[in-house]
C-alpha positions in Angstrom: 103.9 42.7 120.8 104.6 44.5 123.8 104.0 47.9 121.9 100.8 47.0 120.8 99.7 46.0 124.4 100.8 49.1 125.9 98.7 51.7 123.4 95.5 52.9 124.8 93.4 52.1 121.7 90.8 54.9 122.3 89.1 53.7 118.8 89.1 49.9 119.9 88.7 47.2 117.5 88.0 49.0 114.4 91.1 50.8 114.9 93.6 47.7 115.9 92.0 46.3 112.4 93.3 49.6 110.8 96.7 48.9 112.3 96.8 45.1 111.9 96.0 45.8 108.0 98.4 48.3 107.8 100.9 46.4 109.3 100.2 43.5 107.1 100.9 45.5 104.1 104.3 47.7 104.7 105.9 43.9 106.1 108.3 42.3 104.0 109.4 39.9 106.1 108.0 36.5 107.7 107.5 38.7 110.8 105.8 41.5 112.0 108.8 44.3 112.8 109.2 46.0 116.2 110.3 49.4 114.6 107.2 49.2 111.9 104.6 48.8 115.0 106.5 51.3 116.5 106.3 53.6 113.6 102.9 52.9 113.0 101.3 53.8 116.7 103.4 56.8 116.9 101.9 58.2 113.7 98.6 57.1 115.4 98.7 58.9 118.8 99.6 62.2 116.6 96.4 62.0 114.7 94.2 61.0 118.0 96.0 64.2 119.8 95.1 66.1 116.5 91.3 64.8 115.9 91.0 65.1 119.6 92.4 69.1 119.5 90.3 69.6 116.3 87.0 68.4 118.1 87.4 70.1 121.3 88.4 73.5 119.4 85.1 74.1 118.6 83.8 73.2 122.0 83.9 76.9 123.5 80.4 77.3 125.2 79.6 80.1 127.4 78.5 78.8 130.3 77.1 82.6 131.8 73.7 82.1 129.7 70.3 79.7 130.5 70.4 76.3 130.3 68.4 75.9 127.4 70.7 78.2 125.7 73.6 75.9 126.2 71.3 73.2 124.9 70.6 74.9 121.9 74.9 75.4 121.4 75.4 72.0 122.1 72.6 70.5 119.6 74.0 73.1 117.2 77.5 71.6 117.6 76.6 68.2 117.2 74.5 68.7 114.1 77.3 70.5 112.0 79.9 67.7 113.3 77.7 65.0 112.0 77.2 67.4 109.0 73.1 66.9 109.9 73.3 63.5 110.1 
C-alpha cells in the first residue's frame, strides 16, 4: 500500500482506476501483491517520462520573433496535438 502512496499520480483518479483495474486482473491470490504494484507503477513512471519527452519534443519555439508570432506557434501546436479537436 505503501507503494501506491508514494507515486506522484500526475494523471489522478482516472489513472489510479487504470492501475486498480490492472491490478485486479494479473492477481491470483486473495491479496493484492507488493511486487505486482511494484511492477505495475514502474512500467507507469516509464511511459509518463516517455509521453512527457514525446510532448515537450515538439515544444521548440523560437522565442527571438513577435509575440503574436509565438502565439500563432503555440495555437499551431495545440491544434495538431488535439489533431483539430
Amino acid at each position: 500500500m505503501a507503494l501506491l502512496k508514494e507515486y506522484d499520480w500526475p494523471d489522478n483518479y482516472t489513472q489510479l482506476k487504470r492501475i486498480l483495474n490492472e491490478l485486479a486482473l494479473i492477481t491470483t491470490t486473495p491479496y493484492i501483491q507488493t511486487e505486482h504494484v511494484a511492477m505495475l507503477l514502474k512500467n507507469e513512471r516509464m511511459k509518463v517520462k516517455a509521453n512527457t519527452a514525446e510532448d515537450n519534443a515538439h515544444l521548440q519555439i523560437a522565442t527571438n520573433r513577435t509575440l503574436n508570432e509565438i502565439n500563432q506557434d503555440i495555437i499551431q501546436l495545440v491544434v495538431e496535438q488535439f489533431k483539430g479537436n
